[in-house]
C-alpha positions as a Markdown table, in Angstrom:
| # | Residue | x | y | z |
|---|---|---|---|---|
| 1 | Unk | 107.7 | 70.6 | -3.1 |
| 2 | Unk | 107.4 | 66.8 | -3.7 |
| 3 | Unk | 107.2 | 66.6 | 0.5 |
| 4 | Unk | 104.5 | 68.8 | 0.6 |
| 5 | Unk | 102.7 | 66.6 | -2.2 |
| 6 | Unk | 103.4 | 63.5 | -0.3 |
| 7 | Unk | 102.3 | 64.9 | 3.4 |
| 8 | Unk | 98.9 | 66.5 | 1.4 |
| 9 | Unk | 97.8 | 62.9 | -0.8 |
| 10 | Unk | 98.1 | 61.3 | 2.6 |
| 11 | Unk | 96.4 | 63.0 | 4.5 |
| 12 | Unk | 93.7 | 63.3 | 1.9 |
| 13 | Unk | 93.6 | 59.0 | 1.6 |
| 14 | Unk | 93.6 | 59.4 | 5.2 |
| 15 | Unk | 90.7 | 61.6 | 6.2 |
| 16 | Unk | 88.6 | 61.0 | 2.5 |
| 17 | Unk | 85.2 | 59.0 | 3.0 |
| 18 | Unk | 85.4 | 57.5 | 0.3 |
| 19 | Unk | 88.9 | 55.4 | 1.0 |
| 20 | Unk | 87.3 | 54.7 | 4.6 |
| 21 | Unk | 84.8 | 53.0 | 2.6 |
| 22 | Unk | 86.7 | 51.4 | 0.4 |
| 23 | Unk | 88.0 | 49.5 | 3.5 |
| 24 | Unk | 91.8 | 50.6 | 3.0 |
| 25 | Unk | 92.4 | 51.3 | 6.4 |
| 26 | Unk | 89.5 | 48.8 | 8.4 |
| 27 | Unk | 90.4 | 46.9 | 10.9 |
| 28 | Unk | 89.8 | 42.9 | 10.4 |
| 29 | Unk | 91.0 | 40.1 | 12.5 |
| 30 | Unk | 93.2 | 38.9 | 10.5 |
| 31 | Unk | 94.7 | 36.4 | 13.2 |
| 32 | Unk | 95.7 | 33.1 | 11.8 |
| 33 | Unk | 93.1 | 30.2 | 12.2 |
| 34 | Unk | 93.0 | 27.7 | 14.4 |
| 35 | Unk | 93.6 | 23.9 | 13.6 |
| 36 | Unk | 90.8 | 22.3 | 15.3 |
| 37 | Unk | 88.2 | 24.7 | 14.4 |
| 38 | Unk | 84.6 | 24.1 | 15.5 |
| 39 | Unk | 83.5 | 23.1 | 11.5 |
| 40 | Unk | 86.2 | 20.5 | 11.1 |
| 41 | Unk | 85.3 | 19.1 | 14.6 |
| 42 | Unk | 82.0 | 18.2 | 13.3 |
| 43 | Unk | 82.1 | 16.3 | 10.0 |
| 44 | Unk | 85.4 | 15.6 | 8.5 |
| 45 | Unk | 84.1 | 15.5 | 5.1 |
| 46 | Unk | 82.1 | 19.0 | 4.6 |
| 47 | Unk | 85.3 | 20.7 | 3.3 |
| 48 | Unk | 85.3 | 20.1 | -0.4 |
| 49 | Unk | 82.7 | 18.7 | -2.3 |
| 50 | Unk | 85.2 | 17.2 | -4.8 |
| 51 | Unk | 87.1 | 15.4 | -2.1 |
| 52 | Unk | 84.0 | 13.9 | -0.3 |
| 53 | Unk | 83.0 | 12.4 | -4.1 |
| 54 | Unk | 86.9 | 11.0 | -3.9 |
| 55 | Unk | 86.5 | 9.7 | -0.5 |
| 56 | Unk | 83.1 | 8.1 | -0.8 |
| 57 | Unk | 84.3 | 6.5 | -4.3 |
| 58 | Unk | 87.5 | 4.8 | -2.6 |
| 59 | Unk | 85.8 | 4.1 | 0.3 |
| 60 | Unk | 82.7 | 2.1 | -2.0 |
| 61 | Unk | 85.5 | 0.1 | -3.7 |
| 62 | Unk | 87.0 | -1.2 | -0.7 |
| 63 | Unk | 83.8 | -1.8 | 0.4 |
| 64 | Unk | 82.6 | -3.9 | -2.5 |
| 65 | Unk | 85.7 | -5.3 | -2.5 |
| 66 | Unk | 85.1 | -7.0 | 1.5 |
| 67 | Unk | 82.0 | -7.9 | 0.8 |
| 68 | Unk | 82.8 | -10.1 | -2.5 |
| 69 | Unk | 82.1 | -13.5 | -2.3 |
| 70 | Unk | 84.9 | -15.3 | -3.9 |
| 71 | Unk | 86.7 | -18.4 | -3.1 |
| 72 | Unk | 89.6 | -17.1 | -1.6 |
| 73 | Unk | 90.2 | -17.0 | 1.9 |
| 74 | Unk | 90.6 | -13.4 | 3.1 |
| 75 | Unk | 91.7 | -11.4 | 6.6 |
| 76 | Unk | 91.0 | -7.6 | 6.7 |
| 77 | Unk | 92.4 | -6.2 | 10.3 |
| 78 | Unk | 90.4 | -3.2 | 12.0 |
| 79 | Unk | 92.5 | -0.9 | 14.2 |
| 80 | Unk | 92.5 | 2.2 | 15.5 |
| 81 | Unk | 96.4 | 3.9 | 15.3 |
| 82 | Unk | 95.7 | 5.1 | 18.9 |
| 83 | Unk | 94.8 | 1.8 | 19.8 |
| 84 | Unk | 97.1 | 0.4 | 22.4 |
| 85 | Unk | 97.4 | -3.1 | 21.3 |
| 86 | Unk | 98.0 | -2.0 | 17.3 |
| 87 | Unk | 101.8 | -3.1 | 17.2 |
| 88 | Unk | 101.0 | -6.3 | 18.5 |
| 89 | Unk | 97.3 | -6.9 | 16.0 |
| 90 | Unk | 99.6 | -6.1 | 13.0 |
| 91 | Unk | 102.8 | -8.3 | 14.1 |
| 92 | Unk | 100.2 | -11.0 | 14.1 |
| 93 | Unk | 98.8 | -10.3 | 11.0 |
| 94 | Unk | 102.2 | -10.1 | 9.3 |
| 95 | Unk | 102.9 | -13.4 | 10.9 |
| 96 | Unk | 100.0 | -14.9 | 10.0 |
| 97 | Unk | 100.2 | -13.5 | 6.3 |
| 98 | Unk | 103.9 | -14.8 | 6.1 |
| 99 | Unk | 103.0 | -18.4 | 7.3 |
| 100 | Unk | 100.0 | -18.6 | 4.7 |
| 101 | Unk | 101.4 | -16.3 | 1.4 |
| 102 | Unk | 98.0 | -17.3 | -0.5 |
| 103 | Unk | 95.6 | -15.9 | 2.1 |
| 104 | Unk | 94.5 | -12.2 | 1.0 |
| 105 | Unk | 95.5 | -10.0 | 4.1 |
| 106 | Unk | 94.4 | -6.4 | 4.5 |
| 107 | Unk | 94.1 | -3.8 | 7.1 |
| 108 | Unk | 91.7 | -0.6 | 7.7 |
| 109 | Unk | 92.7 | 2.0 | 9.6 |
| 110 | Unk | 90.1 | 3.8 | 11.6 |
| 111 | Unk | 90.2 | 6.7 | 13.9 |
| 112 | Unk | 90.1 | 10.2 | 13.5 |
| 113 | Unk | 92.4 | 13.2 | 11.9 |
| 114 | Unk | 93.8 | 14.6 | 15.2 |
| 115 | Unk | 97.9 | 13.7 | 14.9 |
| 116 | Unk | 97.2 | 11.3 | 11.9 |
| 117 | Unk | 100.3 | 12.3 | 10.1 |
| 118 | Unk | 102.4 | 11.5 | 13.2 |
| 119 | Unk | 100.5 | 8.9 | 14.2 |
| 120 | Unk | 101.0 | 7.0 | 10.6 |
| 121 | Unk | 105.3 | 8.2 | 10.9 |
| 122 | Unk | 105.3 | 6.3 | 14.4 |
| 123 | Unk | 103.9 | 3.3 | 12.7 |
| 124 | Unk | 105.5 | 3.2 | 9.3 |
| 125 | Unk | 107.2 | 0.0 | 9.7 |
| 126 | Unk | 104.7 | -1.9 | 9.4 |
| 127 | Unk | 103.8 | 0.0 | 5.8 |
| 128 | Unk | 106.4 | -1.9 | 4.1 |
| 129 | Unk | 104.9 | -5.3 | 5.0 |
| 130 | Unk | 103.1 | -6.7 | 1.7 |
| 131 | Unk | 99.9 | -5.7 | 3.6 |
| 132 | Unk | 97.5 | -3.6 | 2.0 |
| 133 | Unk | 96.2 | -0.5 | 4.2 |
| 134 | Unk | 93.5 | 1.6 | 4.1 |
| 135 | Unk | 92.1 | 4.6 | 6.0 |
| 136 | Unk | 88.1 | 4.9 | 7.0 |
| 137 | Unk | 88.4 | 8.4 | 8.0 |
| 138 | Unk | 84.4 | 8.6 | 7.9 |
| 139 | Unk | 83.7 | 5.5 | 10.0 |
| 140 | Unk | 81.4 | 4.1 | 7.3 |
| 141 | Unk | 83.4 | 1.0 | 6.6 |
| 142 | Unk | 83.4 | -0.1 | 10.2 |
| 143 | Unk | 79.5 | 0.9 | 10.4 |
| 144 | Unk | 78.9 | -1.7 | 7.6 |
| 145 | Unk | 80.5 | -4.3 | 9.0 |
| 146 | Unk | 79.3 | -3.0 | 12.4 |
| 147 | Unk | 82.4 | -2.7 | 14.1 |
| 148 | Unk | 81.9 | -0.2 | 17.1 |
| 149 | Unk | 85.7 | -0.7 | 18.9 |
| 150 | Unk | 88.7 | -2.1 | 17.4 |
| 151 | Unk | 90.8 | -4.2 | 17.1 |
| 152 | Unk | 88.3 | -6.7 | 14.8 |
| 153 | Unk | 89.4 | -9.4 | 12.1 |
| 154 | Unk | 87.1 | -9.4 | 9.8 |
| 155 | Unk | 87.5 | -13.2 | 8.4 |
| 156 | Unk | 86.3 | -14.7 | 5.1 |
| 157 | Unk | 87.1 | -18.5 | 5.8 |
| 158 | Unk | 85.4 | -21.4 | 3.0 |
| 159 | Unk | 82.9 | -18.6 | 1.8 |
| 160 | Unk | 81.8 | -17.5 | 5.5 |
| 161 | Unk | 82.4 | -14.7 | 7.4 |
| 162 | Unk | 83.3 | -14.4 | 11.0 |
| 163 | Unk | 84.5 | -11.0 | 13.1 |
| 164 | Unk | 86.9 | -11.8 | 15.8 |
| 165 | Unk | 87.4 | -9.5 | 18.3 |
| 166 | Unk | 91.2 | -9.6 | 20.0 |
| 167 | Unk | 94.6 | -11.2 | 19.4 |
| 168 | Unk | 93.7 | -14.1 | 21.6 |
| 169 | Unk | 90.7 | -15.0 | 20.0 |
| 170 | Unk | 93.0 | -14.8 | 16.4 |
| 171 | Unk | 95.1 | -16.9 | 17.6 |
| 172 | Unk | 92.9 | -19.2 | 18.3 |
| 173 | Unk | 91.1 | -19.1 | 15.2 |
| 174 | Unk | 94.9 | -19.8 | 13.8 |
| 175 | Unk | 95.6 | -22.9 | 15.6 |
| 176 | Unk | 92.0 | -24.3 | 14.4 |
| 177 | Unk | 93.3 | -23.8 | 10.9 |
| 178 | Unk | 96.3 | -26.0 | 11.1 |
| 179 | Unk | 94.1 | -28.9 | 12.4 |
């Protein structure tokens, strides 16, 4: 008796309008999404509204931060993690910052989300440093200092500021600060 209720409530959700309507038994594609969809591709920052107020808010401090005009002398290092010549920027900047302890060094990262988790794990070495880095997901660091390529020093020397463009050119900005 309890079969025959089972087989008849069945086929009565299965054939009854109104649980067809009630989408119990509609098909959906329910396939699993994608990791580079189409709207991430586009704008990086259009997924929460709370975390593009975040962003925007750390990104203005460091911001106001380069463009203070204090006293000190100061070194902020563009680079791109993809960027072929990174390990070799940053060993100069670590060597630079180690030979002058009371210059401010920093370092922006630039580039864009695809393998940034990995891309940061290859390079965690130079994390532990003592030099400050921070990620311009958006680009709108490098746009106001109108950086277009990397790898750029952006240098406040005796209240001026100068961008130099390659490790050659650093180094010989270096050797014309020991004279």
């Amino acid at each position: 008796m309890l079969y025959l209720l089972s087989v008849v409530l069945s086929l009565f959700l299965l054939f009854n309008p109104a649980s067809v309507m009630a989408g119990f038994f509609d098909d959906k594609d329910t396939s699993t999404q994608q990791s580079e969809c189409s709207e991430c591709k586009g704008q990086t920052l259009n997924l929460n509204p709370d975390l593009r107020e975040k962003i925007s808010a750390i990104e203005n401090k460091i911001s106001s931060n380069l463009n203070k005009n204090t006293s000190a002398n100061e070194i902020t290092l563009f680079i791109d993690l993809g960027d072929s010549s990174f390990d070799q920027a940053v060993n100069a900047l670590i060597k630079f910052k180690n030979n002058n302890p009371e210059w401010a060094v920093k370092g922006v990262i630039t580039g864009s989300l695809d393998n940034l988790k990995q891309k940061l794990l290859t390079k965690q070495k130079f994390f532990g440093s003592g030099i400050e880095f921070s990620i311009d997901l958006s680009g709108s660091l490098a746009k106001e200092f109108n950086i277009l390529k990397t790898s750029v020093y952006l240098i406040t020397y005796n209240g001026n500021q100068q961008k130099i463009t390659g490790l050659s050119d650093f180094n010989d900005f270096i050797s014309r600060l020991d004279k």
